[in-house]
N, C-alpha and C positions, 0 to 999 in steps of 0.2 A: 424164424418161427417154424416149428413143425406142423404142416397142411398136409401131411399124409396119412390117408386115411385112418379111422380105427381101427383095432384088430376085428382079426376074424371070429362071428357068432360062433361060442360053443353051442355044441347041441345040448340043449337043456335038459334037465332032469327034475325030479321034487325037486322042489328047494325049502329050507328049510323057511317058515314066516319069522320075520321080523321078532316076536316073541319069544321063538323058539329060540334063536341067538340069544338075546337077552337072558333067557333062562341058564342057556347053556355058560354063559361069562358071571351071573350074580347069582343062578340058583332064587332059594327062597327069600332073599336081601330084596330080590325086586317087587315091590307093592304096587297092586294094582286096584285105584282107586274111583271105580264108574259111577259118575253121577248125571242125574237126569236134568234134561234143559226141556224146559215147557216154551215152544215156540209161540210168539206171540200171530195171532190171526189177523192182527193188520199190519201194517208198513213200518210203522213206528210202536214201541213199547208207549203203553197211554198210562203205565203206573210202574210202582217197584214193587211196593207190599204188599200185594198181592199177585202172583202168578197167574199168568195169563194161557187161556185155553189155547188148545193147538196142538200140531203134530208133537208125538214125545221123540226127543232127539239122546243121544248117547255123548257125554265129553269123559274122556279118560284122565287120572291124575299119574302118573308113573313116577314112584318114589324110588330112586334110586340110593347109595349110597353118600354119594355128591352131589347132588341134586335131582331136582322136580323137574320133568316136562307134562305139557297139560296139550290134550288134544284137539282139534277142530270135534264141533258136533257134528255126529252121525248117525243114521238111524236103525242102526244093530248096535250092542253095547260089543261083539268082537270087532267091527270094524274100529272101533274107538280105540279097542287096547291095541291091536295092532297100528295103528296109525302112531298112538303113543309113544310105542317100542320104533318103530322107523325113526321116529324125533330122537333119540334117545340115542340110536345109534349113529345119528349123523353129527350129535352131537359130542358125540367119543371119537369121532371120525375112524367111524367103524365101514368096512363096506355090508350089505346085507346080505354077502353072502361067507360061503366058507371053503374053506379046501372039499367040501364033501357035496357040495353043493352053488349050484350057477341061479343067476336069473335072468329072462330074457335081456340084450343089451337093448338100452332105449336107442342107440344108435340109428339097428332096424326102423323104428316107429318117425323118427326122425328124419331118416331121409325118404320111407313112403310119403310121410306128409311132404317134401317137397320134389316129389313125384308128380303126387295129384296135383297140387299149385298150376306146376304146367302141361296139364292136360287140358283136350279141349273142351270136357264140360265146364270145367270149373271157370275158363274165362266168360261163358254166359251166366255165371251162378249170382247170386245176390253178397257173397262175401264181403265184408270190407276189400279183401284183399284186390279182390277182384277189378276194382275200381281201378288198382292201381295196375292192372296190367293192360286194362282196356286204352286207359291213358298213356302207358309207355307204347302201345304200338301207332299212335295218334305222333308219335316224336318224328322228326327227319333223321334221314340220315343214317349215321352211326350211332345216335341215340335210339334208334326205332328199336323197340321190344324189351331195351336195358331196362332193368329193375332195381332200383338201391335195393342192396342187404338192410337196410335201417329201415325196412317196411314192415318184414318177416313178421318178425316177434310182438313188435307194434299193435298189428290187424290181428294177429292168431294167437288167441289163448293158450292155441295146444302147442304151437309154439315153443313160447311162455315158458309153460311148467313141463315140458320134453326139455328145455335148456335148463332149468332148475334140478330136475331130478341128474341131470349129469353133471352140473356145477353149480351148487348150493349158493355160490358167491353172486350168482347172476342176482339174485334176489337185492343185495343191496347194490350193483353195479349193475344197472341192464345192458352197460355197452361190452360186457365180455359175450354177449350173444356172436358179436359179431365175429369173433375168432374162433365160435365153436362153427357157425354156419361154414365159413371156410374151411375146416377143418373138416368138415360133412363134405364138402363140395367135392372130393375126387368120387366118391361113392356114385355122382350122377353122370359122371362124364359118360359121353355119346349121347345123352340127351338135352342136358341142359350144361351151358361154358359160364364159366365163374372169371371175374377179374378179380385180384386182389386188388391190384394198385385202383382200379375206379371203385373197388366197392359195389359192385353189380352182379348182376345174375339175369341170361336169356336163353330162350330154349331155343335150341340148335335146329331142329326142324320147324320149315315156318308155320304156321296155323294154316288147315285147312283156306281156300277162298271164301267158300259158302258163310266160314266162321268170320269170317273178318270183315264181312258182307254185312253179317248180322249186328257187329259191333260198331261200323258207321251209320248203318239207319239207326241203331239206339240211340246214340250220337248225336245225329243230327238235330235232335229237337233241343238241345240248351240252347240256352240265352247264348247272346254276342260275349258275354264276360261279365264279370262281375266284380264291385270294390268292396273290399273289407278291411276293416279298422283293426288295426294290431297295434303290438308295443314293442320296441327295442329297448335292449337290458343290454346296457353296454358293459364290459369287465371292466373296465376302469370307474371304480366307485366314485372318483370324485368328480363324473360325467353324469347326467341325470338321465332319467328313465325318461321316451321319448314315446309318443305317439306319433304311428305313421297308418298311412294308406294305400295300401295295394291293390292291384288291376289284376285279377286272373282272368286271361281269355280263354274262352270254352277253347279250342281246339289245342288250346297248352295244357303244358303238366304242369300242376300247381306248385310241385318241390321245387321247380325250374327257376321261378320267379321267386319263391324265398331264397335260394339259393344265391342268385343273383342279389340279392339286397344283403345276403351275408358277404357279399363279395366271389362268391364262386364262380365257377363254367359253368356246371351244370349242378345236378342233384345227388350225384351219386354220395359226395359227402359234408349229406347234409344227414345230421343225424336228430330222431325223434325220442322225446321223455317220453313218459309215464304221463298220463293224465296229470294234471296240478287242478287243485280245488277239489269239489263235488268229484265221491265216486262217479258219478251221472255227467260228469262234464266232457268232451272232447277238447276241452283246453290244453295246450302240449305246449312244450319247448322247442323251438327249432333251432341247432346250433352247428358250426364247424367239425367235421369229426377228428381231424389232423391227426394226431398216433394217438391219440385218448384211448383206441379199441384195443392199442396193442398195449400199452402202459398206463393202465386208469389210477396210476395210485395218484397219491394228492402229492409226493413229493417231487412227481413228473411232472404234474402239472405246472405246481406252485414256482418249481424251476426255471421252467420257460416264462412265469410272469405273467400268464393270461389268465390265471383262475376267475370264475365271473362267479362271483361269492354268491349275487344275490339269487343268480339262475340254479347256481349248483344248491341251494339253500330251499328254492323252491322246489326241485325234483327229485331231492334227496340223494342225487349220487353227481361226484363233480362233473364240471362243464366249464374247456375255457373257449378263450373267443367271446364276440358278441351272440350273444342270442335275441331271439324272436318267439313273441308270446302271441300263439294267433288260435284260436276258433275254427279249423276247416280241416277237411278231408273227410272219407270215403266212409261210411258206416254202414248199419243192417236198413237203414232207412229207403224209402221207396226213391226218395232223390238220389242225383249219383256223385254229386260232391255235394254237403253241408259246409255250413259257414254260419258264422256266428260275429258280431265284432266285440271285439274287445279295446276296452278303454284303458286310460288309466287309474279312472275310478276301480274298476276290474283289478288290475291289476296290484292296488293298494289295500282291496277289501280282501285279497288273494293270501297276501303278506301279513296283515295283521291278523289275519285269520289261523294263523299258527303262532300267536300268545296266546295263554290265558286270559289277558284283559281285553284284547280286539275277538277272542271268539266269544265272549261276553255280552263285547258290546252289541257285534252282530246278532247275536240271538237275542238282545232288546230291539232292534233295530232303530238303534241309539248310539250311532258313531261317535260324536261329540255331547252326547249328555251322558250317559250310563257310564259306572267304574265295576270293574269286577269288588264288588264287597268287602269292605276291608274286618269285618264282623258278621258271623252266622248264628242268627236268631231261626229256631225250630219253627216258628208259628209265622213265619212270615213268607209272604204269596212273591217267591224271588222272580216271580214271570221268567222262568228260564230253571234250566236243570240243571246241575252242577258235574252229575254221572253224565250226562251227557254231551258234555265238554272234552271229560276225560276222553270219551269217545272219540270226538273230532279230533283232541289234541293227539292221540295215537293213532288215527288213522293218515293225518298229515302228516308226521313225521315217520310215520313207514315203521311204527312198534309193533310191537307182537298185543294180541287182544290182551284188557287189561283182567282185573280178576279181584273181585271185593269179598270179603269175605267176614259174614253178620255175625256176629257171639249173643245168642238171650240170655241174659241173667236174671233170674225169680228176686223179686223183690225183695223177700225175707232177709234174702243172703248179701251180703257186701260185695261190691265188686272187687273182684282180684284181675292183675295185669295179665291174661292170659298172653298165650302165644297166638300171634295170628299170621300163622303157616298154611301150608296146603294142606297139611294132611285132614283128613276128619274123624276127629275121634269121640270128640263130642256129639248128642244125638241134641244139643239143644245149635251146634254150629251149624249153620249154613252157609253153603256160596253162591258166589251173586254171578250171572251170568254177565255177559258185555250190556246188555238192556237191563241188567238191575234186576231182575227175575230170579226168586229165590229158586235154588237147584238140590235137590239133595237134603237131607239132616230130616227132624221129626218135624209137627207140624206146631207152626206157633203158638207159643203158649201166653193168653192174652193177659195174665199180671206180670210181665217182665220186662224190661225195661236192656235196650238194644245197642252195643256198642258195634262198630265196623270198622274192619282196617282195607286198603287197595295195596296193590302191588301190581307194578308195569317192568314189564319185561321187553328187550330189544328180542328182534326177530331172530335171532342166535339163540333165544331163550336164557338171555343172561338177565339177573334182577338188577334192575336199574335204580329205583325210586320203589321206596314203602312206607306205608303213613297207618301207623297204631296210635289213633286216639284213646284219649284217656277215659274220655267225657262218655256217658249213656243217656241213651234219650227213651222216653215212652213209645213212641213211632219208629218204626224199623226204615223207612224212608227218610227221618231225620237222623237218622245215624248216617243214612248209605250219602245222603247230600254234606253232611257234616265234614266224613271226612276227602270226601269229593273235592269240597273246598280246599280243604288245610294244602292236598299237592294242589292246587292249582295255583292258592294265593304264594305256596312256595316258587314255585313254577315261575311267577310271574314277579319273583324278587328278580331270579335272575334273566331273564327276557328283557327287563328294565334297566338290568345296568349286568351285561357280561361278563366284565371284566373285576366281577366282586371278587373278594378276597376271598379264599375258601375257608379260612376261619369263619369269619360274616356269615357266610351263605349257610354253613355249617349251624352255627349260633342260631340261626332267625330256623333252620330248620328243626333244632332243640325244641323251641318258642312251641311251633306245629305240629310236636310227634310226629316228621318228616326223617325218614334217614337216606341217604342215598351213596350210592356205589361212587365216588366220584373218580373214577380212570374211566368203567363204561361210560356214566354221564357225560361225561368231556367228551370223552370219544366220539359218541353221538352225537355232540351239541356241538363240535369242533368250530363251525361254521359261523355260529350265530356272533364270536368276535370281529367276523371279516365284515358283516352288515353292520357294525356298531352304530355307524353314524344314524341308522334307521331308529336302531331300538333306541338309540339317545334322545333321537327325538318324540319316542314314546315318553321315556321318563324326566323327559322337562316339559312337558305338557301341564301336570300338575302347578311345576315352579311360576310357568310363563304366569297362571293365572290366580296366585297368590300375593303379586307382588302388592306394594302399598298402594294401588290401586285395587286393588279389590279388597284389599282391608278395607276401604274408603267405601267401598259397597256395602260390607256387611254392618257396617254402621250405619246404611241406611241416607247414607246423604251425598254420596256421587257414585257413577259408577268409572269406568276404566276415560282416561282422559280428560277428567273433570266432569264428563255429564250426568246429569241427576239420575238416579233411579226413581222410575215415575210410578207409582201403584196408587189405584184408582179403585173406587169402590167404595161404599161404606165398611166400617169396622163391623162386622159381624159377630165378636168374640170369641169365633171358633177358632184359632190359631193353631197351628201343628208345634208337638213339642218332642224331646227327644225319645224315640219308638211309638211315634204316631204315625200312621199309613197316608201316605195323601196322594192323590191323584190328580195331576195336573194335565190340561191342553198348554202344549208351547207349537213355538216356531222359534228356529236361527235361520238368520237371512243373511248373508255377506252384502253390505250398503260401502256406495260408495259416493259421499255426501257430493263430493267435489263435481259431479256427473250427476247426480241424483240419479243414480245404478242401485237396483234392489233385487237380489237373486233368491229365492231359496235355497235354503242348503238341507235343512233335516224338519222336519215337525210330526206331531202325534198326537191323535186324538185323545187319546187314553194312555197313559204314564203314568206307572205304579210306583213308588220305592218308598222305602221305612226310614224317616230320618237318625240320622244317627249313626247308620252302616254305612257310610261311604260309601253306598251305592249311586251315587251322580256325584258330576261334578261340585266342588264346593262351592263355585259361586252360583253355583243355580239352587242347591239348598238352602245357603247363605239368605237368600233372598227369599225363596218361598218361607223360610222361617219368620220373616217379618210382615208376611200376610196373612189374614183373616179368610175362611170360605170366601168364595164366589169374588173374590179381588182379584185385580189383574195388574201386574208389573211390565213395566219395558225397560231394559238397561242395554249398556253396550259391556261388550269383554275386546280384550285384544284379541291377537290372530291367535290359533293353537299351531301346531306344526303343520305346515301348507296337505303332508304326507294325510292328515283326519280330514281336513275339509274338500282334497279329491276322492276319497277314500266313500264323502258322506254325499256328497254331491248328484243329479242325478244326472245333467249336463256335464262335463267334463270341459267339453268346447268352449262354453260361453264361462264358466268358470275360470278357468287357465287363465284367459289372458286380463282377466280383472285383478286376477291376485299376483300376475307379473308384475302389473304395472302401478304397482303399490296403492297407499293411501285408503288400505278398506280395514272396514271392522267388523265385527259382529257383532248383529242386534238378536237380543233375544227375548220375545213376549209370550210369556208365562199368564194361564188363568186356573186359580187353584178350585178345581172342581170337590172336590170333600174333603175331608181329614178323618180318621178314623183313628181314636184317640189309644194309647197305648190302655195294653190289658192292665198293668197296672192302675191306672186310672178308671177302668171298666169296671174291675173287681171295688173297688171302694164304695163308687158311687153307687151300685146296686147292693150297697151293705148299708151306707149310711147316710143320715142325710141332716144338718150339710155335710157334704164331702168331708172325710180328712184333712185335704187339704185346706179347707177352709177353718176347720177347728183346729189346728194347729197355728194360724193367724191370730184366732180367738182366744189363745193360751199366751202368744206372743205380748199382744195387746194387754192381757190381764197385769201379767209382767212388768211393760211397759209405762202402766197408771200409778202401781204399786211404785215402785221406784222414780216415780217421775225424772222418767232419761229423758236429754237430752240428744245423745247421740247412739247410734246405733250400726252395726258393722254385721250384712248379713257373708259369713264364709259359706262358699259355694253358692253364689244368687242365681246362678241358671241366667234364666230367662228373664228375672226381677219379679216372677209371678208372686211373693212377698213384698218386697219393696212396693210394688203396686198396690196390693192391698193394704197396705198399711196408709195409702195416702187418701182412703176412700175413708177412715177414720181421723176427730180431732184429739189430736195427742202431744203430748209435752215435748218431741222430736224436732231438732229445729238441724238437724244435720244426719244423714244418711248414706250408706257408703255398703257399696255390693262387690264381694271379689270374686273371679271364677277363673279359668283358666280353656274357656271355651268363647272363642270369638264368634262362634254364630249366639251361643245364649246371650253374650254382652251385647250383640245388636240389637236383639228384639227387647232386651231391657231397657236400653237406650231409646229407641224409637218411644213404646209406650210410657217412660216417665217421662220424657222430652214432652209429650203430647199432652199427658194427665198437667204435671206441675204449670205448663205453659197454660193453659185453659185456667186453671186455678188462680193464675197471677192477673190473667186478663178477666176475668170475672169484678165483679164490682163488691161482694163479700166474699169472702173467704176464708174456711175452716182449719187451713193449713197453717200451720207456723212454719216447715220448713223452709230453709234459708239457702241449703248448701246438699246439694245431692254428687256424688262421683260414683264413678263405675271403672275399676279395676282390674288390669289383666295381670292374673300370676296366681301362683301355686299358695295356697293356705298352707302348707306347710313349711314355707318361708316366712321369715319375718320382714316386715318394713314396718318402720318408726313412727311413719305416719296414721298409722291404726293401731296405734297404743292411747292404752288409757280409754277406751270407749267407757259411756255406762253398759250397755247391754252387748253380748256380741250372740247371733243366734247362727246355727249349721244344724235347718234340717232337713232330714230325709236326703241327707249328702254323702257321710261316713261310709255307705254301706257301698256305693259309688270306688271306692277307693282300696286297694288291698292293705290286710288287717293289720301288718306292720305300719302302713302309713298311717291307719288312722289312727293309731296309736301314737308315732307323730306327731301329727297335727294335733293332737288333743294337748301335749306337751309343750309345743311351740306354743297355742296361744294360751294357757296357761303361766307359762312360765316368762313369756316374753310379750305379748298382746298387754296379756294383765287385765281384761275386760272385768267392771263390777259385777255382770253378770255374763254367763252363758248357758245358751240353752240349746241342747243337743235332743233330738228327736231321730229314729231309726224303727225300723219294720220288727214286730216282734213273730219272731216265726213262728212262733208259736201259735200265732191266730190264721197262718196260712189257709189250715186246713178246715176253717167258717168260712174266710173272702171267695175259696177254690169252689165250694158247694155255691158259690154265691153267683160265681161267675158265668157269663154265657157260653152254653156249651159250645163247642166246636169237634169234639171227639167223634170217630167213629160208633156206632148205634152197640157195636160189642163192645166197646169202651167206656160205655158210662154207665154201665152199669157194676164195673169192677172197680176196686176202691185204686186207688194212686197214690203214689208220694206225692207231699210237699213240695211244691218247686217254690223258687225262688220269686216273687211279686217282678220284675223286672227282668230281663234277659240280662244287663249289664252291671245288676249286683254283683259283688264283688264275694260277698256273704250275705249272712242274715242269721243274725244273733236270737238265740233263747232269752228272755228274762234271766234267768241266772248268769247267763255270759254278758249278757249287759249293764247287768250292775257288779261284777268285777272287775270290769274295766274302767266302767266309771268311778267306783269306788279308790283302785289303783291308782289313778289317773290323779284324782283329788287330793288321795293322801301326800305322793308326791311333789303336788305344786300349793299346797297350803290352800284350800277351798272346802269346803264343805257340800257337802251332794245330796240332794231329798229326790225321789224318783215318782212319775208320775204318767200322766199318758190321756192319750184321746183313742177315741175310736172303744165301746164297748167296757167293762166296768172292772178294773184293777181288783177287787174284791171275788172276782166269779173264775172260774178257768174259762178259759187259757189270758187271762187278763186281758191290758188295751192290747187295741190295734195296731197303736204306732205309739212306742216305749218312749218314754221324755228324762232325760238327767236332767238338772237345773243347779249350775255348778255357782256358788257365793265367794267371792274374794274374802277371805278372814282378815286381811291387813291391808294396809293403804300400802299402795304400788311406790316405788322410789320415784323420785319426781324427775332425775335427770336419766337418759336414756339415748344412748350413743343412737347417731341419724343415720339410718338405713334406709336407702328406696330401691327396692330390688322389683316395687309394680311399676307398670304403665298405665299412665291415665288415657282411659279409652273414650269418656265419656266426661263432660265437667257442666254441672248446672248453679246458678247463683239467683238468686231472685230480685238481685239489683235490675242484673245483666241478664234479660231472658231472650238473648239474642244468643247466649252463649252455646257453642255446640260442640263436637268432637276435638280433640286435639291432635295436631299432627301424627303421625305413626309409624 
C-alpha cells in the first residue's frame, strides 16, 4: 500500500467555484432551481400543511442534463447553488478544479487537526477525543500514550467530513478513514510515530510533568470501575445474539477490555461504527479490524467467511468477526467516560426499527399489538406519522434526505397523471421538505383537492424508490401521509420475505404506484438476505397466530389451546363495526400456568386504531370485534417470535430465561373504552330517523310477509346486523343462512344469533319460528348448491364493497345459478352524497367549510358508488340476461324529489320455476350451525 505522503501544496490562486465549472462543461443546460425551506421553531415538525415559522433556509435543485442533485439547506440562496454544483460534480467525478485553477488541498487542514490532537492544550480540553488520550497515557508499558487510529474519525467531526471531502467513499465505508490517516501520517513524523501494523498513533515527545500531573488528579476521583450490560452479535448466524457483562476499571482503557472479549491483545484493532439507533445515541459497534481497512469490499470479506451479516446490517457498511453492541465511551459531557447498558431488548427494538412495520410499531409503542396498516383511510387519527417513518427509514439505512413533492388540482378541472419530477414548473407544485413543510411554488389554493408523489435517493444521489399515486385528497397532509404509506407498505413486502421474486415485488409495486430502481435497490439492501432468518421471523408472525386456533377465537368460543375467551360485562349495544375507531386499555403478559409465573410484557392505557385497516394484530381485532363498550375480554394466543417479546419486554433478565424454558403463553386482557362509529354511519343517522340501516330491514320484512318465505339467504351478512334484526320480528322464516367472506364479521354474527336464538328457545313463548340458522364462509360469487332455491335472497349495502366487475359477477352468479324467488339489492345512491356531506359533523378546517367540496364516497372502502342512472342499467342488464324482472325503489328520502333515495333498492323476481335438479357443489365452510332441536349446537371444526 502506498503511505507516502501527499503531494506537495500548490500555491493557490482564484479558483474557479464550483459553478463556475459547471457553467463552463453545460453552459445554459444547467438549471438552477432555489427553493425556500421554512425551518420549523421547535425540535420536531408538529404539522405538514401548513408551514412552520422560523429561520428562512435556501435548498438548491440543479437540473442537469442527466440528472438532478438537490442540496442541503443553507441560509444564503448562493451558498445552496454552489453546494449543488459541488454535488454535481462529484458526481461526474469531476475534480473542482481545473488546469487554470487549484484549491487549497484538504490534506493541509488534515494533518493540522492531527497537530492539535497532540498538543498539550488539547489533552486538558473537554473533547471527546480527549478522553481517549488521557486514558492511553493511564496504559503500562508500551502501551502508554498509544492511541488506536479507529478513534480519530469516531470523536472528530471534522475529521469525518476532512476524510469525506478527500474520498467520497468514506461516506458509505468509514473504515477507509483508516488508510487515509496513514497515508497522512508521514507529514507528522518528528512529532507524532504512527504504527501501521498496531494501528496506533503517539506523540513522540512526552507531555510536559505539570500536564500529566494535571491528568491524574482529574483521574483520581472515578469510581473503582464500573459494569455494563452489552450484547455479542456473533457472525455465524446460526449462533444467537448473547448478552453479556463487562467490568471496566477506572485506571484501564475501556477498548482494552472489549478488546479482550473480541479475543484481542490489546485495542489497537479494535474498530468503532457509526452510531446505530437514535441520531442522539452513543450506541456503536465494537468489532475486529483484521485487513477490513485495507480491503473493505464485500467479496474480501465474504471470502474469508466471517461476514457478520447482522452487525454489517446495522452500521451500514461491512464488518466480519464477532462484534460487540455497547453503550460507552468519552463525549462532550461533564463525566469522562459514559455508559449506558444495553440489553437485548435494545438490541431487537434496534433491528426491527429498520422495517417499516417495527418502526411502526415502535412509534405506537405497541411491539406486539400494532401492524403497520394494510389500508389508508384520510380521516383517520393513525397515532403516528407515516412521513415520518420515511424519515427514520432513511436516516437508518444511511439514504440521501427523501423529497415529496405536492401537485394542487382545482376542483373544476379532472385530474391528469402529471409528472412528479424535481423540476418546478408549476406555480400550483410544491415540495415538501424532509419534515413535510411546504417549500416553494404559490400559496394554497383552498378549492383543490391534493395529490403527492416521494422519491428516495441513495447518498450517491442515485433514485432508488418513487411512488406517484394516483388518488387526490381535499387535505394536502392526506396526500403527503398517503403516499408515505404506499413506499412503506411497499417496503415492508420485501423486509417480510427478501427473497421475493422480482416479478412479485415488481407486481405488488404496480398494486401502489411504487416503482423502483431495482440494481440500486439490491445494491443497497444487499444485506437484508444474509439476516433472513430474522425477517422470516417477522413474516410468520402473522401465520403463527392465524392458525385453527385462532379461527376457534374469532368465533368466539376458545382461544389458542382450547381455553375459552372470557368477556365480561353487560352487552351495551355499542359494538365496533368495520371503520369504527375504538379505544381499548389492554395488557399481554407472558404466564407461565405450570409455576404460576406472570410477567408483563407490553400494556396501554389508551389504544386507538380503525377496525378494518389492519392496523393490529388480527386476533386482538378479532376479539374486540365481538365486544360491546365498556366489556372486557381475557384470552390466550401462542408465542409470536421470541425476537417481539424481547424486543417488547421491559426486563430482558427475568424474561429470557421463562421463555428458554418453554411452556408459556400469552394472556391478553382487553377493556374496550369507546367505539366511535364509522362516518358512514354518522352521516345517516344525523339525516334520518330510524336510521337507514334500520329501514332497509323494514323493506326486507315488507318483502318477506308479502311472499311468505320461508327461507332466506343474506349475501354478504357482515356482522349478521340483518339476520339479527330480523329475529326481533314474527315472520314466516323458519330457516336463515348469512355468507361473507370475513372471518371477523362471521364471529360477531355468530356470537350475537347464538345468543338472541338461544334465549328465544329457552323462553317459555316464543315469537320465532326459526328452526335452522348457518353462517358461511366464502365468496358470493361462487356458487354452492346448498343455497339454491332460497325464497328470498337479499345483498345490502354489500356491492359497492366489491370492484364493479365483481359485482357484476355476482349479480350473474346468483341469478343464474342461486335462482332465489326473490332478490333484493340495496346500494348508496351518490347522488344523495352531497345532503348526507351537509349533514355530517364537521371535522374540516375553519377555511374549509366554508368552501364547497366534492362528493366523496359514504365509506373509505367503497369500491364505487353508482348514480341512479348507473344503477338501474345494471340492474336492468343484469335482469334481462338471467330471465327476472326488476322494479326500483329505495329508502332514505323520497324517489319522486332530487336527488331521489338515499340508498337505491333493485328487487329482482324469478319469471320461471328454477329446474328442480342441480349438480352439488360445496365450495363454503360452515362456520357457524344452529338447530332448535339441538341448542347446544355450536361452531364446526375449521
Amino acid at each position: 500500500m502506498d503511505v507516502g505522503g501527499p503531494p506537495a501544496v500548490v500555491q493557490k490562486k482564484m479558483p474557479l467555484t464550483p459553478k463556475a465549472i459547471i457553467y463552463q462543461r453545460f453552459g445554459s443546460e444547467a438549471c438552477y432551481k432555489v427553493e425556500e425551506v421554512h425551518e420549523s421553531t421547535q425540535n420536531e415538525c408538529p404539522g405538514l400543511s401548513i408551514p412552520q415559522k422560523g429561520p428562512c433556509l435556501y435548498r438548491c435543485c440543479l437540473e442537469l442534463p442527466d440528472f438532478s442533485v438537490i442540496s442541503e439547506a443553507f441560509k444564503r440562496k448562493k451558498d445552496a447553488e454552489q453546494s449543488a454544483a459541488e454535488m454535481a460534480l462529484e458526481k461526474l467525478g469531476m475534480s473542482t478544479t481545473t488546469d487554470d485553477s487549484t484549491v487549497q488541498d484538504p490534506w493541509d487542514e488534515f494533518v493540522a487537526r492531527f497537530s492539535y490532537f497532540f498538543s498539550n492544550e488539547f489533552l486538558l480540553s473537554h473533547h471527546p477525543l480527549s478522553g481517549h488520550f488521557r486514558a492511553a497515557l493511564r496504559r503500562e508499558g508500551q502501551l502508554n500514550g498509544l492511541i488506536p487510529i479507529s478513534v480519530f474519525a469516531i470523536c472528530d467531526t471534522k475529521i469525518s467530513n476532512l476524510c469525506k471531502s478527500i474520498n467520497p467513499k468514506v461516506e458509505s465505508n468509514p473504515l477507509l478513514i483508516i488508510s487515509l490517516i496513514l497515508r497522512a501520517a508521514p507529514r507528522l513524523s518528528g512529532s507524532v510515530s504512527t504504527s501501521e501494523e498496531q494501528l496506533s498513533m503517539r506523540r513522540e515527545k512526552p507531555y510536559p510533568p505539570e500536564i500529566i500531573q494535571s491528568v491524574v488528579n482529574k483521574e483520581s476521583s472515578l469510581q473503582e470501575s464500573i459494569w455494563v450490560e452489552v450484547v455479542r452479535i456473533p457472525y455465524l448466524v446460526e449462533k444467537t445474539v448473547e448478552p453479556l457483562t463487562l467490568n471496566f476499571p477506572s485506571e484501564g482503557y475501556y477498548l482494552d477490555v472489549i478488546a479482550r472479549e473480541l479475543g484481542l491483545t490489546d485495542a489497537f484493532k479494535v474498530m468503532i461504527s457509526r452510531t446505530i439507533g437514535k441520531a442522539s445515541s452513543e450506541m456503536r459497534l465494537y468489532f475486529c479490524a483484521s485487513n477490513s481497512h485495507l480491503d473493505p469490499s464485500l467479496e474480501a470479506v465474504c471470502s474469508k467467511g466471517f461476514l457478520n451479516a447482522r452487525a454489517s446490517y446495522l452500521s451500514g457498511h461491512l464488518i466480519d468477526g464477532d462484534a460487540i453492541l455497547a453503550s460507552i465511551g468519552y463525549t462532550w459531557k461533564p463525566t469522562d467516560l459514559f455508559y449506558d447498558d444495553v440489553s437485548l431488548g435494545t438490541y431487537y427494538r434496534v433491528l426491527i426499527n429498520m422495517t417499516p412495520s417495527g418502526a411502526y410499531k415502535l412509534s405506537r409503542e405497541a411491539i406486539l399489538t400494532a401492524e403497520l396498516p394494510g389500508t389508508f383511510t384520510a380521516r383517520t387519527n393513525w397515532k403516528g406519522s407515516f412521513w415520518n417513518l420515511i424519515c427514520t427509514f432513511c436516516r437508518q439505512h444511511h439514504l440521501f434526505e427523501h423529497v415529496f413533492s405536492v401537485v394542487s388540482n382545482p376542483l373544476e378541472s379532472p385530474i391528469s397523471p402529471e409528472s412528479h419530477n424535481l423540476k418546478v414548473t408549476d406555480p400550483g407544485n410544491e415540495k415538501m421538505n424532509a419534515c413535510g413543510n411546504a417549500v416553494g411554488g404559490s400559496k394554497q389554493v383552498s378549492r383543490a383537492t391534493f395529490r403527492c408523489g416521494v422519491k428516495i435517493f441513495s447518498k450517491s444521489q442515485d433514485l432508488i424508490i418513487e411512488c406517484s399515486p394516483k388518488e387526490s385528497f381535499k387535505k394536502q397532509n392526506a396526500a403527503i401521509q398517503n403516499a408515505a404509506w404506499k413506499i412503506l407498505s411497499w417496503l415492508d413486502k420485501y423486509f417480510r420475505k427478501p427473497d421475493i421474486p422480482l416479478e412479485d415485488l415488481m407486481s405488488f409495486g404496480d398494486v401502489l404506484d411504487v416503482q423502483f430502481h431495482h440494481q440500486q435497490f439490491y445494491r443497497k439492501f444487499s444485506l437484508c438476505k444474509s439476516v433472513n432468518k430474522f425477517w422470516q421471523s417477522i413474516g410468520t408472525q402473522e401465520s403463527r397466530l392465524i392458525g385453527s386456533d385462532y379461527m376457534n377465537q374469532l368465533n368466539g368460543m376458545v382461544g389458542d389451546g382450547g381455553c375459552p375467551i372470557i368477556i365480561e360485562g353487560p352487552d351495551s349495544e355499542v359494538s365496533p363495526s368495520n371503520g369504527a375507531l375504538v379505544c381499548i386499555i389492554y395488557s399481554i403478559c407472558l404466564v407461565k400456568e405450570t409455576e404460576y409465573m406472570k410477567e408483563l410484557i407490553e400494556s396501554s392505557e389508551e389504544f386507538e386504531f380503525e377496525i378494518g385497516t389492519g392496523s393490529v394484530m388480527l386476533c386482538v381485532e378479532g376479539v374486540v370485534t365481538q365486544m360491546s363498550e365498556h366489556q372486557s375480554a381475557k384470552f390466550y394466543m401462542n408465542l409470536p417470535p421470541q425476537e417481539w417479546i424481547l424486543a417488547s419486554a421491559r426486563d430482558t433478565s427475568i424474561i429470557l430465561p421463562l421463555l428458554t424454558s418453554g411452556g408459556c403463553n400469552l394472556e391478553c386482557s382487553i377493556l374496550l373504552l369507546r367505539v366511535t362509529e364509522p362516518m358512514e354511519d354518522r352521516m345517516e343517522q344525523a339525516r334520518f330517523s330510524p336510521p337507514l340501516s334500520k329501514q332497509r330491514v323494514e323493506y326486507a320484512l315488507q318483502h318477506i310477509k308479502e311472499y311468505c318465505a320461508t327461507s332466506l339467504v343474506d349475501f354478504g351478512c357482515g356482522s349478521g346486523s340483518l339476520l339479527e334484526s330480523l329475529l326481533d320480528y314474527p315472520t314466516s322464516l323458519e330457516k336463515i343462512i348469512g355468507v361473507d367472506i370475513s372471518q371477523k364479521g362471521l364471529a360477531r354474527a355468530a356470537k350475537v344469533l347464538h345468543s338472541k336464538l338461544s334465549r328465544s328457545t329457552d323462553a317459555t313463548t316464543s315469537t320465532m319460528g326459526i328452526r335452522t340458522a348457518l353462517l358461511y364462509d366464502g365468496s358470493i360469487t361462487v356458487f354452492d348448491s346448498r343455497l339454491y332455491g332460497f325464497d328470498i335472497g337479499t345483498c345490502l349495502e354489500v356491492i359497492e364493497h366489491m370492484e364493479e366487475d365483481q359485482a357484476s359477477l355476482f349479480g350473474d352468479v346468483v341469478l343464474s345459478s342461486f335462482c332465489p324467488r326473490i332478490l333484493i339489492v340495496s346500494t348508496p345512491n351518490y347522488e344523495y352524497n352531497v345532503i348526507l356531506q351537509r349533514s355530517a359533523p364537521q371535522e374540516e378546517d375553519d377555511d374549509e367549510k366554508s368552501q364547497p367540496q366534492p362528493c366523496k364516497f359514504r365509506n373509505h372502502d367503497h369500491k364505487f358508488e353508482w348514480t341512479r342512472e348507473q344503477f338501474r342499467s345494471w340492474a336492468s342488464d343484469l335482469a334481462a340476461r338471467n330471465k327476472y324482472s326488476v322494479e326500483f325503489s329505495g329508502v332514505g328520502g323520497d324517489g319522486d324529489k332530487e336527488p331521489g333515495f338515499a340508498s337505491q333498492i333493485a328487487l329482482f323476481r324469478r319469471r320461471d320455476e328454477c329446474p328442480r335438479n342441480v349438480a352439488v357443489s360445496h365450495k363454503y365452510q360452515v362456520i357457524w350451525e344452529w338447530n332448535a332441536t339441538d341448542t347446544d349446537s355450536s361452531t364446526s371444526a375449521l
